[in-house]
C-alpha positions as MATLAB code, in Angstrom:
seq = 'XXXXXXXXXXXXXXXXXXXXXXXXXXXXXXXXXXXXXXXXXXXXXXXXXXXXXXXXXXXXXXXXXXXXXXXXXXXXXXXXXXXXXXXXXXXXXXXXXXXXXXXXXXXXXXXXXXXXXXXXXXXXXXXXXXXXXXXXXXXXXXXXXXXXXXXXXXXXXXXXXXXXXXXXXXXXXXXXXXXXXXXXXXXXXXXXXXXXXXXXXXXXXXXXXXXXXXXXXXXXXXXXXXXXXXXXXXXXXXXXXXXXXXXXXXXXXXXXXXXXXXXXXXXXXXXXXXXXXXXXXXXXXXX';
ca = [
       8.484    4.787   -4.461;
       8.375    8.542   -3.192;
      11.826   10.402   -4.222;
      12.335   13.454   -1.933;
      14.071   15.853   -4.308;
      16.620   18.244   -2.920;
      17.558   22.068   -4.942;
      19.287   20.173   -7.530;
      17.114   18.628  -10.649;
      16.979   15.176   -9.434;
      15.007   11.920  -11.373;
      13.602    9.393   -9.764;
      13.105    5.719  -11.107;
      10.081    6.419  -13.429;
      11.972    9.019  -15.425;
      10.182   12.290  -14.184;
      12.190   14.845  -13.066;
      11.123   17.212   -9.372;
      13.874   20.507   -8.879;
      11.303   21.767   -5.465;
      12.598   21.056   -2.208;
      10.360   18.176   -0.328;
       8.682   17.102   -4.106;
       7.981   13.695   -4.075;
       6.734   10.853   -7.052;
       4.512    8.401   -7.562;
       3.738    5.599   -9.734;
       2.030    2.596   -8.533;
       2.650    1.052  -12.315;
       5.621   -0.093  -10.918;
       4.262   -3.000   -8.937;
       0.675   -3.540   -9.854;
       0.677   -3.460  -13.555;
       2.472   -6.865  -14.484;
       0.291   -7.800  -17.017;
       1.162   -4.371  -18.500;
       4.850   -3.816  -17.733;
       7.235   -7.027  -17.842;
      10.216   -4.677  -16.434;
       9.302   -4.268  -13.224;
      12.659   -3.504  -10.980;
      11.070   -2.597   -8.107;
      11.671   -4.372   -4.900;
       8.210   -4.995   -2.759;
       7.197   -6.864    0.023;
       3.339   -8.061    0.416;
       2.187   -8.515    4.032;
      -1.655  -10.321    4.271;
      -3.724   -8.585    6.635;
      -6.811  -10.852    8.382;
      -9.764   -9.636    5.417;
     -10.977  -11.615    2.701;
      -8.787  -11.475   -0.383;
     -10.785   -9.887   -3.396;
      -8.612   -9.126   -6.099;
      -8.390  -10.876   -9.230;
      -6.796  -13.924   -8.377;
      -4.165  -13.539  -11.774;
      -2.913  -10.515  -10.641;
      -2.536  -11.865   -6.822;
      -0.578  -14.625   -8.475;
       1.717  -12.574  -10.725;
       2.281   -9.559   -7.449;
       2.901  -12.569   -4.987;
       5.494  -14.623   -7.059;
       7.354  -11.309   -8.010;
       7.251   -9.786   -4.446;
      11.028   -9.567   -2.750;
       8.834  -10.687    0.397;
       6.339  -12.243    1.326;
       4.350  -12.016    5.161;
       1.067  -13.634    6.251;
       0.340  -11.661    9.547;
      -1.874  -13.315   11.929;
      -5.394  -14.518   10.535;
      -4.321  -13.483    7.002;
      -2.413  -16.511    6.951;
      -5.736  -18.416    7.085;
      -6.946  -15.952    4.464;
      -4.351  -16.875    2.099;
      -4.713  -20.459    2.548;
      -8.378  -19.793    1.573;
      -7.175  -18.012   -1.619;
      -4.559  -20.725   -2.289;
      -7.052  -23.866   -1.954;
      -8.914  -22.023   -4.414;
      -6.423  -22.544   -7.598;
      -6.186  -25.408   -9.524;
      -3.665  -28.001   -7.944;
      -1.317  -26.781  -10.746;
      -1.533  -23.464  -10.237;
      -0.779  -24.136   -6.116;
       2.449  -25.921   -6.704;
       3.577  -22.654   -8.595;
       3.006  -20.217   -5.528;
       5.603  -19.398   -3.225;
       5.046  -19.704    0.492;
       5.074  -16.841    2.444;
       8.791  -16.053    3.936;
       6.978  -14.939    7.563;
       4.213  -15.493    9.465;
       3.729  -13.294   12.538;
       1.257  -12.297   14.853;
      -0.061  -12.885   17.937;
      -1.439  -15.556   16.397;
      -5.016  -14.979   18.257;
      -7.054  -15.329   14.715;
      -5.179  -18.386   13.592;
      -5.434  -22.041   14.545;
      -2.800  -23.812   15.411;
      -3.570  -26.234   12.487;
      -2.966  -23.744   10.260;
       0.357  -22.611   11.652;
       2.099  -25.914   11.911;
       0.828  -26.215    7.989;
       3.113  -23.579    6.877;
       6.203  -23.985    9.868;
       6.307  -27.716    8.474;
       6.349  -26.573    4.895;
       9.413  -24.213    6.165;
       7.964  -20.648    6.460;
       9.475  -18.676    9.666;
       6.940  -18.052   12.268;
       7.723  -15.255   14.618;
       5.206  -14.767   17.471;
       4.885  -11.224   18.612;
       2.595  -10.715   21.580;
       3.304   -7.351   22.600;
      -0.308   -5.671   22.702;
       0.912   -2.059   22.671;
       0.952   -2.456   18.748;
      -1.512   -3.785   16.162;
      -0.031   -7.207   14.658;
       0.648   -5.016   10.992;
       2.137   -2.550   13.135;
       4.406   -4.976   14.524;
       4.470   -7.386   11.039;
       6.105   -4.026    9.671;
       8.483   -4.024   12.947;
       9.786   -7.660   11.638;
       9.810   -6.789    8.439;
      12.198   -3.775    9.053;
      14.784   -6.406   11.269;
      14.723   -8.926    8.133;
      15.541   -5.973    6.010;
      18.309   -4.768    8.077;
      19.604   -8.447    8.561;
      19.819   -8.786    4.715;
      20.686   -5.475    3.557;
      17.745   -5.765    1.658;
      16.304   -2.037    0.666;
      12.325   -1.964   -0.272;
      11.032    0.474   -2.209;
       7.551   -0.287   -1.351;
       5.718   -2.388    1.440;
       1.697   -3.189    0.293;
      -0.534   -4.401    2.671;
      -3.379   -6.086    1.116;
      -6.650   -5.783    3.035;
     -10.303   -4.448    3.253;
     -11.819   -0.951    4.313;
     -14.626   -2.680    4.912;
     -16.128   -4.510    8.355;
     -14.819   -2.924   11.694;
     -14.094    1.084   11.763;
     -11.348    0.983   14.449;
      -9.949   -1.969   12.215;
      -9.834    0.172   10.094;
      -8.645    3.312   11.439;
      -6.121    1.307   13.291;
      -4.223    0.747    9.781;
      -4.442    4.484    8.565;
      -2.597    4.497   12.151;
       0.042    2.190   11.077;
       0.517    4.415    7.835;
       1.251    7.437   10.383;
       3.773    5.306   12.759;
       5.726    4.385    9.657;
       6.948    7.875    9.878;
       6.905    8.624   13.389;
       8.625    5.963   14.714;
      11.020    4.875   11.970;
       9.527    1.574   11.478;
      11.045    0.957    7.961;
      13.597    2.641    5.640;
      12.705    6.294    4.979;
      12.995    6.102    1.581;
      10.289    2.183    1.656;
       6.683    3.864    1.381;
       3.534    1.590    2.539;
       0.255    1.221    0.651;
      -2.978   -0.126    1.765;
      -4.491   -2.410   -0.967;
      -8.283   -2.660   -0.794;
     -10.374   -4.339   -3.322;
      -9.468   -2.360   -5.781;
      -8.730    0.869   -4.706;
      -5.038    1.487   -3.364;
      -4.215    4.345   -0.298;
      -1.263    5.965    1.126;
       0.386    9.254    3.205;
       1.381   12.148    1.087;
       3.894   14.203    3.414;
       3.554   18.135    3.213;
       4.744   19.264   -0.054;
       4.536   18.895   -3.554;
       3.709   15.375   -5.070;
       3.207   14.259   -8.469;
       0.639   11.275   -8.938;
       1.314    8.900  -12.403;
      -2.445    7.888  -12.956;
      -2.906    4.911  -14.649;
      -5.125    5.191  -17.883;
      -7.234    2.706  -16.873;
      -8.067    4.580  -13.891;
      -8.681    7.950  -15.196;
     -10.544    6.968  -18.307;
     -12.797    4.513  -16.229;
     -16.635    5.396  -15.951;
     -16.319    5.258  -12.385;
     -12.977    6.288  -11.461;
     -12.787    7.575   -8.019;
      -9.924    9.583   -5.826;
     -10.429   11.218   -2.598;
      -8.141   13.701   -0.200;
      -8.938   13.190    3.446;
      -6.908   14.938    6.225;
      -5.842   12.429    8.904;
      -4.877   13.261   12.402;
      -4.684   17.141   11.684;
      -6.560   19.493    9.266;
      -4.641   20.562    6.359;
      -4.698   24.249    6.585;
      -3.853   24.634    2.596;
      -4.236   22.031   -0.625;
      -4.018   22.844   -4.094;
      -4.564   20.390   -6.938;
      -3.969   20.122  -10.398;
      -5.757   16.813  -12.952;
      -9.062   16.614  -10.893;
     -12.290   17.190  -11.996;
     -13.111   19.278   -8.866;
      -9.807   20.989   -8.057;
      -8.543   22.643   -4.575;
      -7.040   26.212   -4.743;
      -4.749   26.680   -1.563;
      -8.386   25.610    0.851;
      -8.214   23.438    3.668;
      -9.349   20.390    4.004;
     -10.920   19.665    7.874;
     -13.297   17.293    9.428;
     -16.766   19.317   10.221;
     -15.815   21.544    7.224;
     -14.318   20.441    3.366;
     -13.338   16.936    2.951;
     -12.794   15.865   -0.609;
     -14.053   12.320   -1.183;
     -15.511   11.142   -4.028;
     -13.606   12.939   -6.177;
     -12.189   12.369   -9.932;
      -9.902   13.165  -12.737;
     -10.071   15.354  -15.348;
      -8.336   12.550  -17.975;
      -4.793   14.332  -17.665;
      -1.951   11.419  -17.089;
      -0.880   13.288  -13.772;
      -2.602   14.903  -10.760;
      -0.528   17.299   -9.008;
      -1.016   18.044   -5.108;
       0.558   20.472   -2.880;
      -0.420   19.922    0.945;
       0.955   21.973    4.211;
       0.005   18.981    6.148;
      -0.219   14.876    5.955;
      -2.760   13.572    3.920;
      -4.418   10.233    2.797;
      -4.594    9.819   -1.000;
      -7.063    6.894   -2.319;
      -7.883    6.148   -5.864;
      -9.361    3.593   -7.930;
      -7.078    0.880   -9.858;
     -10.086   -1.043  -11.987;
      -8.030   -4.154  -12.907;
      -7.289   -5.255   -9.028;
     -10.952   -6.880   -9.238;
     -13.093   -8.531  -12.002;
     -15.984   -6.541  -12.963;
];
């Protein structure tokens, strides 16, 4: 969860303090390290996109089960129910079904569908084309929310940058209309889960990244700092191996991908404009 600290010293959730106007902090700890942290108190939902699933099937388990809930949107439904027929039979009684499907429901059988309306998961059809189906998963999402007074602090949608570009692209695109057209909570923040590497906006200001030390101690750690929609006339970092010093980052010009960390526990960013933050969690996959 971000916290948007005002001019007073204000603490967020993980117990790190931010007294700059528009500082924000982050520490994805708080929902992907169960095996690590048995006090999570952080409310989540998990929405399946239509990609294989490739993480490590205990940790899909554990971030599943604990999720506040839980949305199969379109053909991720048939993804999941790949991953589920997977586990032992055991092991498949102890899952919980997904709360939602949605979708237009033009990658998923109708086999498939009745399966989980019959086992008493919600179905909501949403054939508006205007809108990817996460766009619009997110859209339902936000009613259920308001319905139940239920406040997220994170959303994390678990798919692939991998296969089709616009596919992809299209979900960096949901990140942005999360913002610009109010589609959740201000203060619920949504992450893209990829194999093992996890993504999300950082607004202009200052932000403060909690990097796990599995990630920054890894042989082949990775981060990256890619403007999206706009350059990003300034950027200045702080716990990378190649830090930025007030330069722009711009498409044709400076892009910082492949980047890493220089082993400190936080990386520190200051941007004038929206950027996408990526970086490796190891654990999410088995090496």
């Amino acid at each position: 969860m971000a916290i948007n600290g005002g001019i007073n010293n204000m603490h967020n959730y993980c117990g790190q303090s931010c007294s700059v106007v528009k500082c924000w902090q982050w520490n994805i700890k708080r929902f992907i390290m169960f095996q690590t942290n048995k006090t999570i108190q952080d409310k989540y939902a998990v929405l399946i996109l239509n990609r294989p699933i490739s993480q490590n099937p205990d940790f899909v388990k554990s971030f599943w089960n604990n999720a506040s809930v839980r949305m199969a949107v379109d053909g991720g439904t048939a993804r999941w129910d790949t991953f589920l027929n997977q586990l032992p039979e055991d092991v498949q009684k102890t899952m919980k079904l997904p709360d939602f499907v949605t979708g237009d429901f033009d990658s998923l059988t109708e086999d498939v569908l009745n399966k989980y309306k019959k086992k008493g998961t919600k179905t909501i059809r949403t054939p508006d084309q205007n809108n990817t189906d996460f766009t619009k998963a997110l859209m339902e999402l936000n009613k259920h929310c308001q319905q139940e007074n239920l406040q997220l602090d994170h959303v994390i949608a678990v798919c692939q940058n991998s296969g089709r570009l616009d596919h992809i692209l299209a979900n960096i695109q949901t990140l942005h209309l999360v913002k610009v057209d109010n589609l959740l909570n201000p203060n619920t923040t949504v992450y893209i889960l990829s194999d093992d590497s996890i993504s999300w906006l950082l607004s202009p200001g200052d932000h403060v990244i909690s990097v796990p030390e599995e990630t920054r101690q890894h042989r082949r750690a990775w981060c990256s700092l890619v403007p999206i929609g706009t350059p990003c006339e300034s950027v200045t970092t702080s716990g990378l191996k190649w830090n930025l010093d007030n330069q722009e980052l711009k498409f044709g010009e400076l892009v910082s991908t492949s980047n890493t960390f220089d082993g400190s526990e936080f990386v520190k960013i200051k941007c004038s404009h929206v950027i996408l933050w990526s970086m490796r969690v190891p654990h999410l996959i088995s090496e």
